[in-house]
N, C-alpha and C positions, 0 to 999 in steps of 0.2 A: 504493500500500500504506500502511497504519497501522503507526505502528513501538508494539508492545507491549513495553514490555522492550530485551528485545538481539533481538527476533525481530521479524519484519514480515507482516500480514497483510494479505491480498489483501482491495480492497473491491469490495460490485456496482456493477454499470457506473449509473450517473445520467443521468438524461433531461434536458439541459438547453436549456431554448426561447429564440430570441432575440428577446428584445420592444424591441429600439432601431430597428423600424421601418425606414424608407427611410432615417437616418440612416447605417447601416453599408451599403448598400448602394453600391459604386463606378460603377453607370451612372447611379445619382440627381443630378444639379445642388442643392445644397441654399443656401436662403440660408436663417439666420438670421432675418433681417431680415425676411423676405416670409412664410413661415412654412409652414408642408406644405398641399399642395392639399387643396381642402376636397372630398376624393373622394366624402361624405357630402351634402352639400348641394340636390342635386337629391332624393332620395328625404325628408329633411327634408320641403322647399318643398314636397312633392306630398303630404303625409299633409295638409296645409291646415290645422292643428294649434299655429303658432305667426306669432310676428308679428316683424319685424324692427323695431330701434330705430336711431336715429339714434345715438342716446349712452348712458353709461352709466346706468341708472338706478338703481341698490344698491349 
């Protein structure tokens, strides 16, 4: 509720989405360090649309 006053009014319900990913998920292993699987990469690699680099180049 919102307090108006000395009275309180009731608010609509909020749709709230969780975007922290695999991070809050508790059967996930997370490292840091090693970084999220790149579940993307295959479909990437197959559009044959880019090129991988050794280093950085920009």
């Amino acid at each position: 509720p919102t307090r108006v006053g000395d009275r309180n009014e009731p608010n609509p319900p909020v749709c709230v989405y969780d975007t922290s990913g695999p991070y809050t998920d508790p059967s996930v292993d997370i490292d840091v360090r090693a970084g999220l699987a790149p579940l993307r990469l295959a479909w990437i690699e197959a559009r044959g649309d880019v090129e991988s680099l050794d280093d950085i180049s920009s």
